[in-house]
Biopython code that builds the backbone (N, CA, C, O; Angstrom):
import numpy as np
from Bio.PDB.StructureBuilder import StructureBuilder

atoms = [
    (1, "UNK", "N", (-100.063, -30.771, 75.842)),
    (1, "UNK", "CA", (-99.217, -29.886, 76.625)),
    (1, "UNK", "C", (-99.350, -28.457, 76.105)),
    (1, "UNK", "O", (-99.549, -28.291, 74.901)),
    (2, "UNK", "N", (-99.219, -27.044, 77.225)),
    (2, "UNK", "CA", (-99.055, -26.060, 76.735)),
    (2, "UNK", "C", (-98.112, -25.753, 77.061)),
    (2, "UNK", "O", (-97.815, -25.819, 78.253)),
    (3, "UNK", "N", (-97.230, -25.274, 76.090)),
    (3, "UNK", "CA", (-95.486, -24.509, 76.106)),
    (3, "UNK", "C", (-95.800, -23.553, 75.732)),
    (3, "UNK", "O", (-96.442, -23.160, 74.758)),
    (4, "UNK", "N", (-94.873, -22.718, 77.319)),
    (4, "UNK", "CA", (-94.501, -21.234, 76.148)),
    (4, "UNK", "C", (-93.308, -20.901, 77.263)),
    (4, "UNK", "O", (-93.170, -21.526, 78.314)),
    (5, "UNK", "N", (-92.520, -19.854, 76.851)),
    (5, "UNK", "CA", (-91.517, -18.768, 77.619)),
    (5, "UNK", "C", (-92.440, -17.562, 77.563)),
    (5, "UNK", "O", (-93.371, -17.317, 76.796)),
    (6, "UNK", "N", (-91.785, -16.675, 78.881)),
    (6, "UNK", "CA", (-92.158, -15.275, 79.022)),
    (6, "UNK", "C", (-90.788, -14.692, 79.042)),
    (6, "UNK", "O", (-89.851, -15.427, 79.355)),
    (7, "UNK", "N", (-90.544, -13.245, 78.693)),
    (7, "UNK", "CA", (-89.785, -12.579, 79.234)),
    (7, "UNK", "C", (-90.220, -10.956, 79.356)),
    (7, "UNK", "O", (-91.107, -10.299, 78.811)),
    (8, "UNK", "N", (-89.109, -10.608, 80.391)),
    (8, "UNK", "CA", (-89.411, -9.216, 80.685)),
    (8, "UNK", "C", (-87.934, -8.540, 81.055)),
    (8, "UNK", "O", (-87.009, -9.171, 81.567)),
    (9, "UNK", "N", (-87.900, -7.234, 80.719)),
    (9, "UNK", "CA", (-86.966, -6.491, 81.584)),
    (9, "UNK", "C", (-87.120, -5.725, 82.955)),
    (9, "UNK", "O", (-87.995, -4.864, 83.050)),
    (10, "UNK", "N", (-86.573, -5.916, 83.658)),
    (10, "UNK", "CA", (-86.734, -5.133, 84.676)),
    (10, "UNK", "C", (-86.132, -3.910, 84.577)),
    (10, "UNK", "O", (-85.042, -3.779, 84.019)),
    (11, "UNK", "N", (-86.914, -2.734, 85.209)),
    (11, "UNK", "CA", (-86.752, -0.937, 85.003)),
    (11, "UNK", "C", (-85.081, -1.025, 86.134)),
    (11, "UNK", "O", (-84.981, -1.404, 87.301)),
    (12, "UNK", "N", (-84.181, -0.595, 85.342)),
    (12, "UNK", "CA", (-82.835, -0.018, 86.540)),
    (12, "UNK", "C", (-83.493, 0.067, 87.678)),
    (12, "UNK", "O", (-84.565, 0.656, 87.815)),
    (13, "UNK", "N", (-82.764, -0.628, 88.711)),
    (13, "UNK", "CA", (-82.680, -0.344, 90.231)),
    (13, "UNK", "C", (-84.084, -1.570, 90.213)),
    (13, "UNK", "O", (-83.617, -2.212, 91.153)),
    (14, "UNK", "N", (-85.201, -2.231, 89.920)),
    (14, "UNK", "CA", (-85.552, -3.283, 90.200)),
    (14, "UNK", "C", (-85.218, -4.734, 90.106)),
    (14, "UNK", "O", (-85.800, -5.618, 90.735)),
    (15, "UNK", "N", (-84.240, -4.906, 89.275)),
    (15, "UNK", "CA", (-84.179, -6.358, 89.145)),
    (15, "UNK", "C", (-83.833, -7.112, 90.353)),
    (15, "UNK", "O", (-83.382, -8.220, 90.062)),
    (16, "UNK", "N", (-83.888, -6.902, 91.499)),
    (16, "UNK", "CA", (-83.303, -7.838, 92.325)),
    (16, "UNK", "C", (-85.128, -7.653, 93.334)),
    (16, "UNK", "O", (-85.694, -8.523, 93.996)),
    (17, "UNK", "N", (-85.473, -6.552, 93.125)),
    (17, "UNK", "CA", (-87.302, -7.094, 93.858)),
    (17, "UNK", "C", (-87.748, -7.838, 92.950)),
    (17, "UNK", "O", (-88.105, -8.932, 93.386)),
    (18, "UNK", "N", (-87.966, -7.606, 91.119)),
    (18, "UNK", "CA", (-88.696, -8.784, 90.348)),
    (18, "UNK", "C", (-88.180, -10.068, 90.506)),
    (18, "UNK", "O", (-88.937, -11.033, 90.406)),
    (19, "UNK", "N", (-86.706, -10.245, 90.796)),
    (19, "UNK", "CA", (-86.153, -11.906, 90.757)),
    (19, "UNK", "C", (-86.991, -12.104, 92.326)),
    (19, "UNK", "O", (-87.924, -12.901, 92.230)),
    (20, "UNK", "N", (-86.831, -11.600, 93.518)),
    (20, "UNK", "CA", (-87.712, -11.753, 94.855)),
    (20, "UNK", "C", (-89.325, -12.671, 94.536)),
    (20, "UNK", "O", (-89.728, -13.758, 94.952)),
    (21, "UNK", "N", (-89.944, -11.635, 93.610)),
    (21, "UNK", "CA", (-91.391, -11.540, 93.681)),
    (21, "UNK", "C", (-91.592, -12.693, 92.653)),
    (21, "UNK", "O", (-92.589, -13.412, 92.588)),
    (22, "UNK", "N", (-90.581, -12.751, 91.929)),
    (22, "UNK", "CA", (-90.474, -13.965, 90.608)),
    (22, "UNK", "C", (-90.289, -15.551, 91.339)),
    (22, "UNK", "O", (-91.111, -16.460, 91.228)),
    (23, "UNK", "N", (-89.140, -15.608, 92.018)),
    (23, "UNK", "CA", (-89.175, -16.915, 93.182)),
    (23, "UNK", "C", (-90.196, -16.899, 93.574)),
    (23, "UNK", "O", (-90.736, -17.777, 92.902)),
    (24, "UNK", "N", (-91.267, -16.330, 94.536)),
    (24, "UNK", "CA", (-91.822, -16.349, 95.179)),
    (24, "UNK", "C", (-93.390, -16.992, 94.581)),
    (24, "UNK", "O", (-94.052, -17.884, 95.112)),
    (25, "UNK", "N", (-93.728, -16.191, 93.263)),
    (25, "UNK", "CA", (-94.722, -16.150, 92.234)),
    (25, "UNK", "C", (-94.356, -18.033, 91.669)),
    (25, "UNK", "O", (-95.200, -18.927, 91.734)),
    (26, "UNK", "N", (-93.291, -18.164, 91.287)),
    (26, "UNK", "CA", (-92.849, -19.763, 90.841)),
    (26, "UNK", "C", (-93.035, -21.088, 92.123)),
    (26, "UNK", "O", (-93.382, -22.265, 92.218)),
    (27, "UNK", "N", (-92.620, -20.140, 92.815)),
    (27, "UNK", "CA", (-93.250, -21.550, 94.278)),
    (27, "UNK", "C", (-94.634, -21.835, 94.542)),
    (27, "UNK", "O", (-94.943, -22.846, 95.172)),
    (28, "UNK", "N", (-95.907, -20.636, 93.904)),
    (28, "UNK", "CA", (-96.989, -20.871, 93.752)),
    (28, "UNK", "C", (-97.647, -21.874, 92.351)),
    (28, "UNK", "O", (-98.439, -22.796, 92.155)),
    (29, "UNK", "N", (-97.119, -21.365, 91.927)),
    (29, "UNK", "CA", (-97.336, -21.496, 90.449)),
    (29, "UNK", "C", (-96.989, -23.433, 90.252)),
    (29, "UNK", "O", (-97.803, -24.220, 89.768)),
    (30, "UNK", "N", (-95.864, -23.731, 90.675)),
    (30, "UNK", "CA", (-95.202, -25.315, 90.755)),
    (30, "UNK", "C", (-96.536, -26.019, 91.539)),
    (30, "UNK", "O", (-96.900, -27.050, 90.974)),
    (31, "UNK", "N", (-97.243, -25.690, 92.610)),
    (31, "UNK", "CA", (-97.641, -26.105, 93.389)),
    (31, "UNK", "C", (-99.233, -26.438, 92.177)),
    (31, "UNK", "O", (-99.748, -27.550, 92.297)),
    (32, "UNK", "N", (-99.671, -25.748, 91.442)),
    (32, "UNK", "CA", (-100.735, -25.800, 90.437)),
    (32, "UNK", "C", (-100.871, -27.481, 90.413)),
    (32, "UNK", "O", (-99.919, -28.254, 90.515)),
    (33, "UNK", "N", (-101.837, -27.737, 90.305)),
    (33, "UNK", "CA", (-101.954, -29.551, 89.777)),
    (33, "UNK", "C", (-102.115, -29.401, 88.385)),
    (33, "UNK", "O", (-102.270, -30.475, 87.804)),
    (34, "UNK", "N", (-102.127, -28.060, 87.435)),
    (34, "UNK", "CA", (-101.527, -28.833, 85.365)),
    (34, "UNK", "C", (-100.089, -28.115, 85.563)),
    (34, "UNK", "O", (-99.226, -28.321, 84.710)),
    (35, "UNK", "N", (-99.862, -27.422, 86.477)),
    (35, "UNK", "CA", (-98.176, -27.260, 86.076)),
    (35, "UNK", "C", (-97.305, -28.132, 85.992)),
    (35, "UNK", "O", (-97.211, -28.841, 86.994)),
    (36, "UNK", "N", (-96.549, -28.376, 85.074)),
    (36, "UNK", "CA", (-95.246, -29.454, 84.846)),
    (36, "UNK", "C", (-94.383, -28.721, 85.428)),
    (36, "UNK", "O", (-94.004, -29.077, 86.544)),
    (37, "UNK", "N", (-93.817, -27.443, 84.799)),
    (37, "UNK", "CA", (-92.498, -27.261, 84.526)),
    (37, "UNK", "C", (-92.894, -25.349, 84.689)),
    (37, "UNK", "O", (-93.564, -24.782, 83.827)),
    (38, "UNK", "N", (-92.352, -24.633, 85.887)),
    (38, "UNK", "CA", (-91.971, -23.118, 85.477)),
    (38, "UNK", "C", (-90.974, -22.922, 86.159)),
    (38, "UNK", "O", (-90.911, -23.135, 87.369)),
    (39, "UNK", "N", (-90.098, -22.501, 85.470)),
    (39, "UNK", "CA", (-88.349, -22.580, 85.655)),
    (39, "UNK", "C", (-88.174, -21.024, 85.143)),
    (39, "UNK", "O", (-88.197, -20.750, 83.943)),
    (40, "UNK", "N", (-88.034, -20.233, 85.963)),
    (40, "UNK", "CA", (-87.482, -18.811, 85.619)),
    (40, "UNK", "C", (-86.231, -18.473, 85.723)),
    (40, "UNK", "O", (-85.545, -19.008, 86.594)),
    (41, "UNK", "N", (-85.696, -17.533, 84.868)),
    (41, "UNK", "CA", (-83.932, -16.938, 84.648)),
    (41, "UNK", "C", (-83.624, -16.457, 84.886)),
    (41, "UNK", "O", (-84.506, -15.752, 85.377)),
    (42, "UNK", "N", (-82.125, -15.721, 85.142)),
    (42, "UNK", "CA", (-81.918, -14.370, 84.515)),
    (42, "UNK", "C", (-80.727, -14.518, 83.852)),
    (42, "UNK", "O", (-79.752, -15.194, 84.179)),
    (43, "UNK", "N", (-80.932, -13.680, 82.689)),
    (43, "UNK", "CA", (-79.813, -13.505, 82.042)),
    (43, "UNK", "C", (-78.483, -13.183, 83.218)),
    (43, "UNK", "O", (-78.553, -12.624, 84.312)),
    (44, "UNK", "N", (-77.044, -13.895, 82.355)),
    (44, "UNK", "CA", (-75.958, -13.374, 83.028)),
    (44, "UNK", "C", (-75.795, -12.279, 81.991)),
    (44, "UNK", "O", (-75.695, -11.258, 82.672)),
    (45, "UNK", "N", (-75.717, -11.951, 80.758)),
    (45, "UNK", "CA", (-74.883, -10.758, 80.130)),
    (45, "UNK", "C", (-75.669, -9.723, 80.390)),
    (45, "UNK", "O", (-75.036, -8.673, 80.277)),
    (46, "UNK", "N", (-77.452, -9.475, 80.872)),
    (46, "UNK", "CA", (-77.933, -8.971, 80.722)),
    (46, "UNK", "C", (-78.673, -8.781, 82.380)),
    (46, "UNK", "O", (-79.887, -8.978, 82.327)),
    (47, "UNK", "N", (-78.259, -8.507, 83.525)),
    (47, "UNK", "CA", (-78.743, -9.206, 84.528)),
    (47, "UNK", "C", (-80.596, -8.915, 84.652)),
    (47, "UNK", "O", (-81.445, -9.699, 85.077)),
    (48, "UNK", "N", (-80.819, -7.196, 83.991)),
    (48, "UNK", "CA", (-82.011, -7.106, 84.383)),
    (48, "UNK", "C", (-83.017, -7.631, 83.256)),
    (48, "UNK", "O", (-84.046, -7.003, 83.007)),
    (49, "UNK", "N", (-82.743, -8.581, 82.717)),
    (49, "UNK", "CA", (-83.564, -9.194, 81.285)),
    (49, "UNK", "C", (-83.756, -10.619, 81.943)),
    (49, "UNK", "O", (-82.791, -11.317, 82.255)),
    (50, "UNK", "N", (-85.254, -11.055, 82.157)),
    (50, "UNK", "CA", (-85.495, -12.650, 82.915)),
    (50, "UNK", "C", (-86.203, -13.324, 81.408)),
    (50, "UNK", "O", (-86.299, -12.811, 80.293)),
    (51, "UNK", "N", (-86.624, -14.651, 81.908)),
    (51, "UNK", "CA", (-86.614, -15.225, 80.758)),
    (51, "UNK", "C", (-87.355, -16.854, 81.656)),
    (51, "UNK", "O", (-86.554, -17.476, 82.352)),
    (52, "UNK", "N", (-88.458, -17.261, 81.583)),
    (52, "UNK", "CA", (-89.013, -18.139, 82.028)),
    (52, "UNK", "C", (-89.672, -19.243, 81.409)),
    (52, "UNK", "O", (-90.869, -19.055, 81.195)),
    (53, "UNK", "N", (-89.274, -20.172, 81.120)),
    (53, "UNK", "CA", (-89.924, -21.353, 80.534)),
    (53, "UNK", "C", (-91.431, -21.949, 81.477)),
    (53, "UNK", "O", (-91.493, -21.824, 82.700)),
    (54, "UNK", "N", (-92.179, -22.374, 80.924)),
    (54, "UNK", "CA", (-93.818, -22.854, 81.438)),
    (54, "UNK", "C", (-93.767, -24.252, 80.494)),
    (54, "UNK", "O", (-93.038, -24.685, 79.602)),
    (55, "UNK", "N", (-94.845, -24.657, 81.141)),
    (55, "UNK", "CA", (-95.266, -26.280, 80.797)),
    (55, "UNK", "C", (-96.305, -26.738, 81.559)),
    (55, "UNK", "O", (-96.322, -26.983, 82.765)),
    (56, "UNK", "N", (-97.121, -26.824, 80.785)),
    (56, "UNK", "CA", (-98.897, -26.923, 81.523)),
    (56, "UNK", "C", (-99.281, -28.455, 80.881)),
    (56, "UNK", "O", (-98.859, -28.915, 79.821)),
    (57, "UNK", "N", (-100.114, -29.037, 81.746)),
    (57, "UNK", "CA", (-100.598, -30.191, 81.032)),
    (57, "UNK", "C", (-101.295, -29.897, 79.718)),
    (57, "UNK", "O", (-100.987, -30.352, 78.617)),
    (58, "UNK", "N", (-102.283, -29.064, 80.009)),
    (58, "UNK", "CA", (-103.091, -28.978, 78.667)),
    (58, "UNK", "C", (-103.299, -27.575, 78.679)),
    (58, "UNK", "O", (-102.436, -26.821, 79.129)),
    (59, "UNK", "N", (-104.482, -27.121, 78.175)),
    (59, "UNK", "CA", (-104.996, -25.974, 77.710)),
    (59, "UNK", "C", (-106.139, -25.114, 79.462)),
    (59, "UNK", "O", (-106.102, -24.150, 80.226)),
    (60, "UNK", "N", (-106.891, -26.258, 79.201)),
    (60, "UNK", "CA", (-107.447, -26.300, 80.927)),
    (60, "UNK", "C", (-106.659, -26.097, 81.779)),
    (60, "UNK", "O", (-107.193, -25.730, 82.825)),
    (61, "UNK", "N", (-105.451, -26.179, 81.814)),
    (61, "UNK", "CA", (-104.422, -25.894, 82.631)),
    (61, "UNK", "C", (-103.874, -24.870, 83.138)),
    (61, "UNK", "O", (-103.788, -24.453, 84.293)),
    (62, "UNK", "N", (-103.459, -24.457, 82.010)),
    (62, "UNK", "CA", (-102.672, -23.221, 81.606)),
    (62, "UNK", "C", (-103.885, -21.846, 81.949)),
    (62, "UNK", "O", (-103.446, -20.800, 82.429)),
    (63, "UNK", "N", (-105.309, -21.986, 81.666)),
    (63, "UNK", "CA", (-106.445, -21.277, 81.896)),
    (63, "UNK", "C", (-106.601, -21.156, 83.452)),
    (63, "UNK", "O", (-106.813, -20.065, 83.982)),
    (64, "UNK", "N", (-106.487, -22.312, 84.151)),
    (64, "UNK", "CA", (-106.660, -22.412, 85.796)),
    (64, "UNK", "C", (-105.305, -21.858, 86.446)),
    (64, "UNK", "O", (-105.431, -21.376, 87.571)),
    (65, "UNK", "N", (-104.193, -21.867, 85.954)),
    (65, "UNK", "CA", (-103.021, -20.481, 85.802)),
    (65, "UNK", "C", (-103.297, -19.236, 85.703)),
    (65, "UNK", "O", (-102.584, -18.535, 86.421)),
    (66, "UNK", "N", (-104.068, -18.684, 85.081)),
    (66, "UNK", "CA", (-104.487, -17.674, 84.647)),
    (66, "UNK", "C", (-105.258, -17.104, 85.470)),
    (66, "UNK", "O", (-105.330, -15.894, 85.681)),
    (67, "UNK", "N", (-105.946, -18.065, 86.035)),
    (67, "UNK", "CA", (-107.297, -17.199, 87.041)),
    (67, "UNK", "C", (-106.630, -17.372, 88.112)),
    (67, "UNK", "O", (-107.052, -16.547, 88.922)),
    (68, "UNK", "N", (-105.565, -18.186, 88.706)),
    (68, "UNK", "CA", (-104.921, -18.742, 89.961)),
    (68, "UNK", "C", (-105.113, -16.978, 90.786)),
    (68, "UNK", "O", (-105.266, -16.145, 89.893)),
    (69, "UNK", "N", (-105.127, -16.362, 92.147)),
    (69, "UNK", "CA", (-105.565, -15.579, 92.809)),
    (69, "UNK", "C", (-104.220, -14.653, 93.015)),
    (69, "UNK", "O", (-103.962, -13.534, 93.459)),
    (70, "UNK", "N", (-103.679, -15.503, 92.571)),
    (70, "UNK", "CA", (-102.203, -14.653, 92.806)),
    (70, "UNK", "C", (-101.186, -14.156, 91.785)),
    (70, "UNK", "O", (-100.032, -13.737, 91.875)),
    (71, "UNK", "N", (-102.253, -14.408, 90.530)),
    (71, "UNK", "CA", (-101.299, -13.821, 89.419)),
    (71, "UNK", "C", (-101.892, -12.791, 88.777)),
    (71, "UNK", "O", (-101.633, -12.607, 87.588)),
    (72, "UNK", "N", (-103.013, -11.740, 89.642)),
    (72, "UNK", "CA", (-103.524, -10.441, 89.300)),
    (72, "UNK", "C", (-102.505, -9.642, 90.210)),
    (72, "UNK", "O", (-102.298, -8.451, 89.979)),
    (73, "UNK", "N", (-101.806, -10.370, 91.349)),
    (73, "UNK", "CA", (-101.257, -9.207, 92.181)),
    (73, "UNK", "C", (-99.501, -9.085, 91.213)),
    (73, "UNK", "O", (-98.715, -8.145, 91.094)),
    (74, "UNK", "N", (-99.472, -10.706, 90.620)),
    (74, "UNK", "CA", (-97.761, -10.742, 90.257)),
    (74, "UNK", "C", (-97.333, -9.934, 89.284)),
    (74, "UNK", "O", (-96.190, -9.527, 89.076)),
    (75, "UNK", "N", (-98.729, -9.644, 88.461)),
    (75, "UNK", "CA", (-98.943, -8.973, 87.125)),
    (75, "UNK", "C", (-98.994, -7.712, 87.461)),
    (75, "UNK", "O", (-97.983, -7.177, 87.006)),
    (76, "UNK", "N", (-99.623, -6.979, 88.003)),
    (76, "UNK", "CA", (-99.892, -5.687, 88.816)),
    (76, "UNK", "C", (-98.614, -5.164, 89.517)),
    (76, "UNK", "O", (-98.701, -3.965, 89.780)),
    (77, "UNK", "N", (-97.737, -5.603, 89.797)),
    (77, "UNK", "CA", (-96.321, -5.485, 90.715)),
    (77, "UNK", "C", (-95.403, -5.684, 89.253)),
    (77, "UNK", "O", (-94.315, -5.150, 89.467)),
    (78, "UNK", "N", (-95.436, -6.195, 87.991)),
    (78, "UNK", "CA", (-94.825, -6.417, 87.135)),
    (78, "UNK", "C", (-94.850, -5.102, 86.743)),
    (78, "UNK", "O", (-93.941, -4.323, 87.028)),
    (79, "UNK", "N", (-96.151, -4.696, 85.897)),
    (79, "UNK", "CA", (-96.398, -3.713, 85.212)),
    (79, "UNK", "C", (-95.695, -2.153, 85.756)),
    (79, "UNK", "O", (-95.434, -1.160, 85.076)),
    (80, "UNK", "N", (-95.573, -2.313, 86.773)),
    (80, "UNK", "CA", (-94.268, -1.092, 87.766)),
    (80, "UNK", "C", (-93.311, -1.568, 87.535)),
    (80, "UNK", "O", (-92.568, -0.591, 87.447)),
    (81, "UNK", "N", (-92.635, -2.549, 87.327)),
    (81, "UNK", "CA", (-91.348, -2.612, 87.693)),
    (81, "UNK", "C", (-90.543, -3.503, 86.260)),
    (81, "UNK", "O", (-89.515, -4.167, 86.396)),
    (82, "UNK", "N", (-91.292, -3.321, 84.920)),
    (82, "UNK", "CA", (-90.810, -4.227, 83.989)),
    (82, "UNK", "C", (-91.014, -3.248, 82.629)),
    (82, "UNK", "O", (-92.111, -2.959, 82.152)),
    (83, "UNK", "N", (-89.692, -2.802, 82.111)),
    (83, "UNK", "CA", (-89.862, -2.235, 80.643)),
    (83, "UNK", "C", (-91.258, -2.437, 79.469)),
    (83, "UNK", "O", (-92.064, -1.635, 78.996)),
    (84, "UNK", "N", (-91.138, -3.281, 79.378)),
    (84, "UNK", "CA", (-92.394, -3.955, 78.688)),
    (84, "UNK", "C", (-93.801, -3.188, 79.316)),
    (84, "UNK", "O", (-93.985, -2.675, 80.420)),
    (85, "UNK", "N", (-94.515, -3.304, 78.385)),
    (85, "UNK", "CA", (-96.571, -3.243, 79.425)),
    (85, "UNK", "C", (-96.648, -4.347, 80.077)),
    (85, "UNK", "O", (-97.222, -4.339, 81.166)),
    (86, "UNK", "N", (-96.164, -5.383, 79.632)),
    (86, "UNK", "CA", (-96.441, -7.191, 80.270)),
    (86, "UNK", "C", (-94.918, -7.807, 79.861)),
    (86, "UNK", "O", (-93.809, -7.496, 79.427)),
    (87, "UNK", "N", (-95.493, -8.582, 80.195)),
    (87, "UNK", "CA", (-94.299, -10.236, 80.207)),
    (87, "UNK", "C", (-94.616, -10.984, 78.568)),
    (87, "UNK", "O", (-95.149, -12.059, 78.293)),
    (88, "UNK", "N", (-94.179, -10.169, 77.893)),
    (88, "UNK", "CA", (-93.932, -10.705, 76.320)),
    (88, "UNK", "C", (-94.046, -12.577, 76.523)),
    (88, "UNK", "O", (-93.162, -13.092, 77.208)),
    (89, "UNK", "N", (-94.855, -13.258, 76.070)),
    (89, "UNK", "CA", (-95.298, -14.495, 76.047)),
    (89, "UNK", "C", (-95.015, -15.236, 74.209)),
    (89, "UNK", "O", (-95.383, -14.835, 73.105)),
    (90, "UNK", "N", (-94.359, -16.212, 74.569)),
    (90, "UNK", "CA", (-94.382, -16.781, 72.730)),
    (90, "UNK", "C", (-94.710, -18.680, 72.585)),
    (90, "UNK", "O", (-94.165, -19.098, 71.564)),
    (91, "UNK", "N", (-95.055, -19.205, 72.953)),
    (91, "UNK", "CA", (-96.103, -19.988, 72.671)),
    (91, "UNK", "C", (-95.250, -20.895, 71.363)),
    (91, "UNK", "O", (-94.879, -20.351, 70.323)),
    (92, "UNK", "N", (-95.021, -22.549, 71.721)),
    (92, "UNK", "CA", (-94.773, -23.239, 71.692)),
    (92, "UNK", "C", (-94.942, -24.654, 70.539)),
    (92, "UNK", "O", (-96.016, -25.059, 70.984)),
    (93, "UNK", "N", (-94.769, -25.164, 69.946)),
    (93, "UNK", "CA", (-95.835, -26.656, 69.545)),
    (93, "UNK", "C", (-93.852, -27.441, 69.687)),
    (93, "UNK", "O", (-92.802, -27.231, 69.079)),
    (94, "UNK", "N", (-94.353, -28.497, 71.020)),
    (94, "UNK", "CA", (-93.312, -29.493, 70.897)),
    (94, "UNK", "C", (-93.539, -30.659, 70.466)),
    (94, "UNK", "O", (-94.329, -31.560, 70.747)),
    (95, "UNK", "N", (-92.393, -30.439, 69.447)),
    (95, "UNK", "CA", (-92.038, -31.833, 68.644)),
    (95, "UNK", "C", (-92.207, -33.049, 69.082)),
    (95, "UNK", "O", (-92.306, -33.361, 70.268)),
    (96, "UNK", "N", (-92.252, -33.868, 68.036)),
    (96, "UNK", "CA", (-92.211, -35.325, 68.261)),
    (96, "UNK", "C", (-92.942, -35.840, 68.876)),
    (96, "UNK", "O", (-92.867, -37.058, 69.035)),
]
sb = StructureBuilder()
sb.init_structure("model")
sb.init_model(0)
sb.init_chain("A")
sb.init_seg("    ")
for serial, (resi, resn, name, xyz) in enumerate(atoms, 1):
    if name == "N":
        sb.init_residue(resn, " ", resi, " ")
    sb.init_atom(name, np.array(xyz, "f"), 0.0, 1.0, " ", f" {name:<3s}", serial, name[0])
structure = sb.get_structure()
């Protein structure tokens, strides 16, 4: 399995297009044949701070994610509208 979370802030006055483009980006993404699990957030104390859990079968997986056709445009629409340069990524080893 590959685990990781992302998070990002959204710039004042976007967080309600990134949560849009974020649903939208996760209904693709589920549909993947190594995706298990991408479940995205948002903070309540913090509304414009998201926070997304991933779960890929393997490594091959998580790579065919990567090239998927629609996550140069999700990334590209991020990079406008998210504090960060990217979606801060931290990477996983689950137990047991």
């Amino acid at each position: 399995m590959k685990v990781l979370y992302a998070e990002f802030t959204a710039i004042d006055g976007m967080a309600e297009d990134v949560e849009w483009r974020l649903l939208e980006f996760a209904e693709s993404v589920r549909n993947e044949p190594g995706n298990v699990t991408f479940a995205p957030h948002r903070r309540v104390n913090h509304p414009n701070k998201f926070f997304v859990y991933e779960v890929y079968r393997d490594e091959a997986a998580f790579q065919e994610h990567l090239a998927a056709p629609y996550q140069g445009p999700f990334n590209d629409f991020l990079a406008g509208a998210i504090e960060e340069p990217k979606s801060q990524l931290t990477f996983l080893n689950l137990l047991g």
